[in-house]
Backbone as a printed PyTorch tensor [residue, N CA C, xyz], in Angstrom:
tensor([[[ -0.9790,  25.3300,  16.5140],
         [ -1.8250,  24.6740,  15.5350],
         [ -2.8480,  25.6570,  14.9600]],

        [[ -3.1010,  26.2420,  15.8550],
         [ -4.3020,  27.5470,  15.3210],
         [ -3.7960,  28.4000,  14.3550]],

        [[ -2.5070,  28.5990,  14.8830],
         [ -1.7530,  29.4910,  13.4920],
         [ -1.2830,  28.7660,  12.5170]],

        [[ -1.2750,  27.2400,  12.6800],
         [ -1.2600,  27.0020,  11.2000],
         [ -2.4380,  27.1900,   9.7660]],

        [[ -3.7820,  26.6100,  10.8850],
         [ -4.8770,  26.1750,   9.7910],
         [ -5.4330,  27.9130,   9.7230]],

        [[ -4.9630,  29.1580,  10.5730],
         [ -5.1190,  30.3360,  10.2790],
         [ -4.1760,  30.6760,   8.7810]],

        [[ -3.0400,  30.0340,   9.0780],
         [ -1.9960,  30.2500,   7.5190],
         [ -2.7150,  30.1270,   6.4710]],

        [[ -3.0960,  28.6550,   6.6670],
         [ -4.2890,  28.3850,   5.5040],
         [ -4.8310,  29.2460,   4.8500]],

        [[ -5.9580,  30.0760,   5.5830],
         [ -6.8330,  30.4720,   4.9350],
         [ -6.9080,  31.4880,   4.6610]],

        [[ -5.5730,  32.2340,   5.1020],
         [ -4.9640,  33.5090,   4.3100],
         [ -4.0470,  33.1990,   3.2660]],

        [[ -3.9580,  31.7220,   3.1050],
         [ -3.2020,  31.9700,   1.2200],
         [ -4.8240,  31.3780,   1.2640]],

        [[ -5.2630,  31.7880,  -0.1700],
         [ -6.3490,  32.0880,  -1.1400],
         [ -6.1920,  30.4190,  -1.8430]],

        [[ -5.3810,  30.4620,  -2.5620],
         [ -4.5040,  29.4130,  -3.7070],
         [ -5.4950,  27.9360,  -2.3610]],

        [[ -4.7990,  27.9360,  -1.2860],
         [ -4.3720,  26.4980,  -0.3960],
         [ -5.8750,  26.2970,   0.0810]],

        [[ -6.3370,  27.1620,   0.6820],
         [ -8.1050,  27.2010,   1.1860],
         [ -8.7800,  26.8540,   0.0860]],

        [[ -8.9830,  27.5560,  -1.5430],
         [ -9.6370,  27.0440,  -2.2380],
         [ -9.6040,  25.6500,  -2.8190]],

        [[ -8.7180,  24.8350,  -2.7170],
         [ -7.9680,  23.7500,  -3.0830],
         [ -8.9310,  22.5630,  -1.9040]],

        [[ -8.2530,  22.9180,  -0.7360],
         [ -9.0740,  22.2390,   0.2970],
         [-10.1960,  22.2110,   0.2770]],

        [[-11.2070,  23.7450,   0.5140],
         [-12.8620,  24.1880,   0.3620],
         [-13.4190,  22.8830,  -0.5930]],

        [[-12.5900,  22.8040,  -2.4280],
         [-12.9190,  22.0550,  -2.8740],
         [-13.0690,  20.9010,  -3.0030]],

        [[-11.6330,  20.1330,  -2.2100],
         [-11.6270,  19.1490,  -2.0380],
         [-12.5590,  17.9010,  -0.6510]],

        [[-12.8840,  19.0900,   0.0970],
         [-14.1030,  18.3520,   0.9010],
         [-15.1830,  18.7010,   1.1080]],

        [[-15.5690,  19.5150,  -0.3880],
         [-16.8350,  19.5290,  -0.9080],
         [-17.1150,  18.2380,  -1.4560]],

        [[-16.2160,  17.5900,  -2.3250],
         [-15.7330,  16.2500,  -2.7820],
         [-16.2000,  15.0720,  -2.4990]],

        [[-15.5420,  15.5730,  -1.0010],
         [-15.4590,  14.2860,  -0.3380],
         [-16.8730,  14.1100,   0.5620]],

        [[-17.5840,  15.2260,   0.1930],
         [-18.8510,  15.2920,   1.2450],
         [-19.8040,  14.9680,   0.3030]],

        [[-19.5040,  15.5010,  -0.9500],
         [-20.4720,  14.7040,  -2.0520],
         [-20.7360,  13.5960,  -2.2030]],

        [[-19.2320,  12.4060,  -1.9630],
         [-19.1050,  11.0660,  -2.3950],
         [-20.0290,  10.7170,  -1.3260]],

        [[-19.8780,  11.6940,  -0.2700],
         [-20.3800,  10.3900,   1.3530],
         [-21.9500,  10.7330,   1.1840]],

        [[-22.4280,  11.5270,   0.8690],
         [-23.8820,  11.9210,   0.2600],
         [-24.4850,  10.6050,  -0.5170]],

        [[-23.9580,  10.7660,  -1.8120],
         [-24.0580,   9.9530,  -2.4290],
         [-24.1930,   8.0510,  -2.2920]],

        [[-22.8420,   7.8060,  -1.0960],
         [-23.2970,   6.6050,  -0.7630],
         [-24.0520,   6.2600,   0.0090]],

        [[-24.3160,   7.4380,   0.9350],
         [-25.6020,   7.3050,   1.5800],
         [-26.6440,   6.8880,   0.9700]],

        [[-27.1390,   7.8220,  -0.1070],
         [-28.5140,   7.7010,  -0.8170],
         [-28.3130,   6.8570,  -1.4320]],

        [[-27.4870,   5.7330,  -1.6230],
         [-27.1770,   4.7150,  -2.5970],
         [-27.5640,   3.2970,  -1.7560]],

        [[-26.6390,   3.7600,  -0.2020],
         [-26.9280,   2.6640,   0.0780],
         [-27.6560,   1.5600,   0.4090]],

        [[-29.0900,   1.7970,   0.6820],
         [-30.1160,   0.8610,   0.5120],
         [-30.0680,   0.1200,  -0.6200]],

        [[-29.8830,   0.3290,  -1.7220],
         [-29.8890,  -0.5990,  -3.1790],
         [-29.2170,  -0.8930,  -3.2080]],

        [[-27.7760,  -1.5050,  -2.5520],
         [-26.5100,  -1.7340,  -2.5410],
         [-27.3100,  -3.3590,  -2.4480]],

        [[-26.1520,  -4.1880,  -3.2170],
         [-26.6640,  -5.6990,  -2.5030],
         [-25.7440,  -6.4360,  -1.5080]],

        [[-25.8020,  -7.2240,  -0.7870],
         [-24.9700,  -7.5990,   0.5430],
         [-23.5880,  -7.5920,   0.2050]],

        [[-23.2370,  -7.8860,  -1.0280],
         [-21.9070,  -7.4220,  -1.3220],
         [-21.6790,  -6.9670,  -2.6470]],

        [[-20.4410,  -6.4330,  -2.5690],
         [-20.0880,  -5.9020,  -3.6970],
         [-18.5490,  -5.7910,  -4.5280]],

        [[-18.3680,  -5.6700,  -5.7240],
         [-16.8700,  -5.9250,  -6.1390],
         [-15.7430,  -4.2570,  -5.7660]],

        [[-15.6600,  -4.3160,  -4.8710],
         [-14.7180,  -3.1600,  -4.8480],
         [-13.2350,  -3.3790,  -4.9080]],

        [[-12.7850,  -4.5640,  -4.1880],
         [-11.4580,  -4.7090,  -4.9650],
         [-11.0290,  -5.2720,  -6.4730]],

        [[-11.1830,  -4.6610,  -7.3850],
         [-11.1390,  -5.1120,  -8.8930],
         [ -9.7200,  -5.7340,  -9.0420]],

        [[ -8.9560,  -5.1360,  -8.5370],
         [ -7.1440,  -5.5270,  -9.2370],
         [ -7.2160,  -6.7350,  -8.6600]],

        [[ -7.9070,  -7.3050,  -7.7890],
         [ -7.5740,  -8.4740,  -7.4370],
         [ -7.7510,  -9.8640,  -7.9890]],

        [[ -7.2590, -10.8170,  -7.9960],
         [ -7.8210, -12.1040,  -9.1150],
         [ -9.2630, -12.5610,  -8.7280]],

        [[ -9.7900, -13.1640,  -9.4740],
         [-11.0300, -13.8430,  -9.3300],
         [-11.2550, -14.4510,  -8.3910]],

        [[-12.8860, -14.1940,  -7.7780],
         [-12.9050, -14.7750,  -6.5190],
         [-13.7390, -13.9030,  -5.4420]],

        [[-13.6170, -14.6540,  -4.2780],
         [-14.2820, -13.9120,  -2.8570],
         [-13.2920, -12.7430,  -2.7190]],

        [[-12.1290, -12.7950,  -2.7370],
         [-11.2840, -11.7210,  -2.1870],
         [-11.7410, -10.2590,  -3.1130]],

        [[-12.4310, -10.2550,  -3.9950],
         [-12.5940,  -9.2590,  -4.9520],
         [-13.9560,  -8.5400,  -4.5020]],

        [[-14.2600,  -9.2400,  -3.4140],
         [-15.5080,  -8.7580,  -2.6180],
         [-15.7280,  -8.1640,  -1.5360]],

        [[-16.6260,  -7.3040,  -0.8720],
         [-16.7060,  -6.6280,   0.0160],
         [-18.1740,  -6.4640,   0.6550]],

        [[-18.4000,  -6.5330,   2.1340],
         [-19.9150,  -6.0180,   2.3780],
         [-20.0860,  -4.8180,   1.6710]],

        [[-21.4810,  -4.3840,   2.2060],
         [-21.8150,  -3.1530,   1.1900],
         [-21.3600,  -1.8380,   1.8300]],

        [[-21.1760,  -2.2850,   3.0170],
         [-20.2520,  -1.3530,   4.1570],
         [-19.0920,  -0.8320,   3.2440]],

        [[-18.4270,  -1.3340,   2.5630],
         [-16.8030,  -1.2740,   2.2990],
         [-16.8930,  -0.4370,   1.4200]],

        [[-18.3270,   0.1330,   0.8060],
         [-18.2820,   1.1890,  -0.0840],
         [-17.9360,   2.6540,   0.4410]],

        [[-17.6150,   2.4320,   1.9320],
         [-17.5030,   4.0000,   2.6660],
         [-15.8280,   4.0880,   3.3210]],

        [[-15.4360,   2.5890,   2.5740],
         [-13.7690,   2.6710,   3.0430],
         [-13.0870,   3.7240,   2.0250]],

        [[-13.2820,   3.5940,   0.8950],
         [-12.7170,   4.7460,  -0.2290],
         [-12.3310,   6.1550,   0.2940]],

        [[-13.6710,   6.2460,   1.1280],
         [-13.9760,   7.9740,   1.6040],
         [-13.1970,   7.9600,   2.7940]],

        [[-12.8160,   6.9880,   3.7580],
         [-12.6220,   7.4270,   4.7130],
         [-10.9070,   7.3320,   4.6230]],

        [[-10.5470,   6.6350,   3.7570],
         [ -8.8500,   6.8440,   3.5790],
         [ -8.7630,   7.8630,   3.2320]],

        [[ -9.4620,   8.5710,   2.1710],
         [ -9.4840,   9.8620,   1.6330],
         [ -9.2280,  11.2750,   2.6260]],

        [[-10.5300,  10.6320,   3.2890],
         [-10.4100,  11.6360,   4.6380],
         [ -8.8720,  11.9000,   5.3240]],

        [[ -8.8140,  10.9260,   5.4770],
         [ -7.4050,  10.6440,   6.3470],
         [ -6.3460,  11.0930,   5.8000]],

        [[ -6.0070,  10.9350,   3.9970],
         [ -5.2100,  11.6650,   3.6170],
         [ -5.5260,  13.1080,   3.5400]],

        [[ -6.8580,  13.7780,   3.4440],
         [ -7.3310,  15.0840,   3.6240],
         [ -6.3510,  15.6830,   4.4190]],

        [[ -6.5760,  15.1340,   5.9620],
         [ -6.3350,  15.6880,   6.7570],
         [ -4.8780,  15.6690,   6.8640]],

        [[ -4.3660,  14.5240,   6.6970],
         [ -2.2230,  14.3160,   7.0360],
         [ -2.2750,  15.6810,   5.9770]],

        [[ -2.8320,  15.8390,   4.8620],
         [ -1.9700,  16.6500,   4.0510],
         [ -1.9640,  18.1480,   4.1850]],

        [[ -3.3430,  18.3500,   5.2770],
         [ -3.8440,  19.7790,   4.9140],
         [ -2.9730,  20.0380,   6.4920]],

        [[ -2.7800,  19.1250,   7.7250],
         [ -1.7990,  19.3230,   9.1350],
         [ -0.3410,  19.5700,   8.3380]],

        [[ -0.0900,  18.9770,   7.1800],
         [  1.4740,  18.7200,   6.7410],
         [  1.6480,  20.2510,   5.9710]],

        [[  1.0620,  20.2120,   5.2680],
         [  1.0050,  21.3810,   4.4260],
         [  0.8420,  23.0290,   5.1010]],

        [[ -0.0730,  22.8790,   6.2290],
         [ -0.0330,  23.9450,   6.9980],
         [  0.8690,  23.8850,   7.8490]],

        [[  2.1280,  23.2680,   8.4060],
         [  3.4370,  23.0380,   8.7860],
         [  4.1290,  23.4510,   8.1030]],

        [[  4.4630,  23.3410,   6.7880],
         [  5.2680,  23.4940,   5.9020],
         [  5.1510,  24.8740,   4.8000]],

        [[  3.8570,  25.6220,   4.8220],
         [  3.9450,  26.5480,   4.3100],
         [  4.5910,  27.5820,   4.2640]],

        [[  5.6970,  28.0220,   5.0780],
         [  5.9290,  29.1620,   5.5410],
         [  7.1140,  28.8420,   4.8080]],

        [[  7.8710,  27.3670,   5.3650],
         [  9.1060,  27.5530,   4.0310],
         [  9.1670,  27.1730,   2.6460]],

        [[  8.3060,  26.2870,   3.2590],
         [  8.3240,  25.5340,   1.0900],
         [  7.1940,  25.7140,   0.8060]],

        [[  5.9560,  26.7410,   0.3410],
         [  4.7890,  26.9730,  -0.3380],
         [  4.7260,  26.4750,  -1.1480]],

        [[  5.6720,  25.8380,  -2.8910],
         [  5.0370,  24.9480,  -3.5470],
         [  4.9120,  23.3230,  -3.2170]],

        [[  5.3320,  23.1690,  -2.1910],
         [  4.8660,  21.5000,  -1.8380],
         [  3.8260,  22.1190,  -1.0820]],

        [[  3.1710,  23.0880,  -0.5610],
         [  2.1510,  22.8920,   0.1660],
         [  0.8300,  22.6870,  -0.8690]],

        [[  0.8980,  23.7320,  -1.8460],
         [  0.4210,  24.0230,  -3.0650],
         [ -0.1430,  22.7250,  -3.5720]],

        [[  1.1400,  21.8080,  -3.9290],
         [  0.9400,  20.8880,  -4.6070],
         [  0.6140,  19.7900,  -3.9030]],

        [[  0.9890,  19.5750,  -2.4490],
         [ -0.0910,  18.4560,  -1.8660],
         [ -1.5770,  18.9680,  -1.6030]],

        [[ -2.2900,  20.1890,  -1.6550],
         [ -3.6150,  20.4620,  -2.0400],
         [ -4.0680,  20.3590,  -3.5250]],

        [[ -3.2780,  20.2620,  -4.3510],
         [ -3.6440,  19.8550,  -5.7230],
         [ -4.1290,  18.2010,  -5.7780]],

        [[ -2.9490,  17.4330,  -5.1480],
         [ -3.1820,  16.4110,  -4.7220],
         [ -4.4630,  15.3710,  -4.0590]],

        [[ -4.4880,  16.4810,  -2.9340],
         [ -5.5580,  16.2450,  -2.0500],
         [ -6.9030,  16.1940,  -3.0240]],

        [[ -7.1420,  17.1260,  -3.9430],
         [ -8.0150,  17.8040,  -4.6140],
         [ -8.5010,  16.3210,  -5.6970]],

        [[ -7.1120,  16.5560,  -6.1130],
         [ -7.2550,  15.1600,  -7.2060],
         [ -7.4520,  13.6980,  -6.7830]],

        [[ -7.4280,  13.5540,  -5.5780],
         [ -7.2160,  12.0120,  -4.5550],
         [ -9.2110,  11.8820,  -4.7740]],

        [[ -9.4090,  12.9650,  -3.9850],
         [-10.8550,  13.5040,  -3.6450],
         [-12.1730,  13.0980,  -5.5010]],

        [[-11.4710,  13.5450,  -6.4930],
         [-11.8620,  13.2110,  -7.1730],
         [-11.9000,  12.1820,  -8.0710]],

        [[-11.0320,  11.6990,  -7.7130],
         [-10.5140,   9.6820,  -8.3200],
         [-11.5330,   9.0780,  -7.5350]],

        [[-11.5680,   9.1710,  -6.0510],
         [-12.5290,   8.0430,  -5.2720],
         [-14.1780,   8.5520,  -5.7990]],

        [[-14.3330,  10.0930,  -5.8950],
         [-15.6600,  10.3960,  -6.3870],
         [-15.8990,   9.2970,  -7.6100]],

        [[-15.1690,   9.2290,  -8.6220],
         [-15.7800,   8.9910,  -9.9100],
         [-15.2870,   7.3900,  -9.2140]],

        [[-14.3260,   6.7140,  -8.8320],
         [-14.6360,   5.2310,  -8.2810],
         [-15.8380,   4.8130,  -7.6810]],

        [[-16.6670,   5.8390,  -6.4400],
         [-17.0250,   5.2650,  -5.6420],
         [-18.6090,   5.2550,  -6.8420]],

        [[-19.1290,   6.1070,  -8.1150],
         [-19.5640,   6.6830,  -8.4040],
         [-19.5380,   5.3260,  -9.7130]],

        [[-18.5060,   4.7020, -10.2820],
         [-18.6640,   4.0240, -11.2180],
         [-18.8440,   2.1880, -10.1480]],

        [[-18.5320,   1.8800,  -8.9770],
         [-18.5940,   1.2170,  -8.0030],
         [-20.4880,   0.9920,  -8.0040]],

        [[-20.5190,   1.9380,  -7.8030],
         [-22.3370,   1.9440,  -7.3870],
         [-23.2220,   1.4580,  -8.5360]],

        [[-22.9000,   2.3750,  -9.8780],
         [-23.7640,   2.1020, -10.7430],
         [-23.5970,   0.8590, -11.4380]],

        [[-22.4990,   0.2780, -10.7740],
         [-21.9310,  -1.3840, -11.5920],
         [-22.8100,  -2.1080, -11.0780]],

        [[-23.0020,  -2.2560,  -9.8130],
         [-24.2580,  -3.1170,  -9.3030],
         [-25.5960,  -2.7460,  -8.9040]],

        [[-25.8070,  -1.6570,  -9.0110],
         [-27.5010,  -1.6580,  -8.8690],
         [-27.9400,  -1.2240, -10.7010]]])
């Protein structure tokens, strides 16, 4: 395992991808921190859903976004450092991924907040 996340960070391309992507994700969790006091007991975070209670969430549920995120962070950056040695552009491109996952929940968790306070 050591020599994988060592693989890492001798390709340049895969480390900067990651570096960025949980800069990201450390921003969003920043952010809901300092948010969360003005949060009100609940809030609409499931939108796709029809009208109603189900479209609601404590104010807690504003830190579920980040933490799936996390979770895919990590499957992708264990998967990807597995897989680099033979297939480098899927590793490539699930850190592009990662990168872009990281920045969808930023600007969600980011348009989420300013909807209700």
């Amino acid at each position: 395992m050591k020599e994988s996340i060592s693989s890492i960070r001798a390709n340049t391309t895969l480390f900067r991808l990651y570096t960025a992507a949980i800069a990201v994700i450390f921003m969003t969790f920043i952010y809901s921190l300092l948010s969360f006091r003005d949060l009100p007991p609940i809030i609409p975070l499931f939108n796709q859903l029809p009208w109603g209670d189900a479209r609601f969430s404590p104010a807690v549920g504003i830190f579920l976004p980040q933490i799936v995120v996390l979770g895919v962070y990590i499957f992708n950056a264990i998967f990807s450092s597995l897989i680099l040695k033979s297939i480098p552009l899927i590793s490539r491109m699930l850190a592009v991924t990662t990168l872009l996952i990281s920045i969808l929940t930023f600007l969600f968790t980011i348009r989420t907040i300013q909807l209700v306070i």
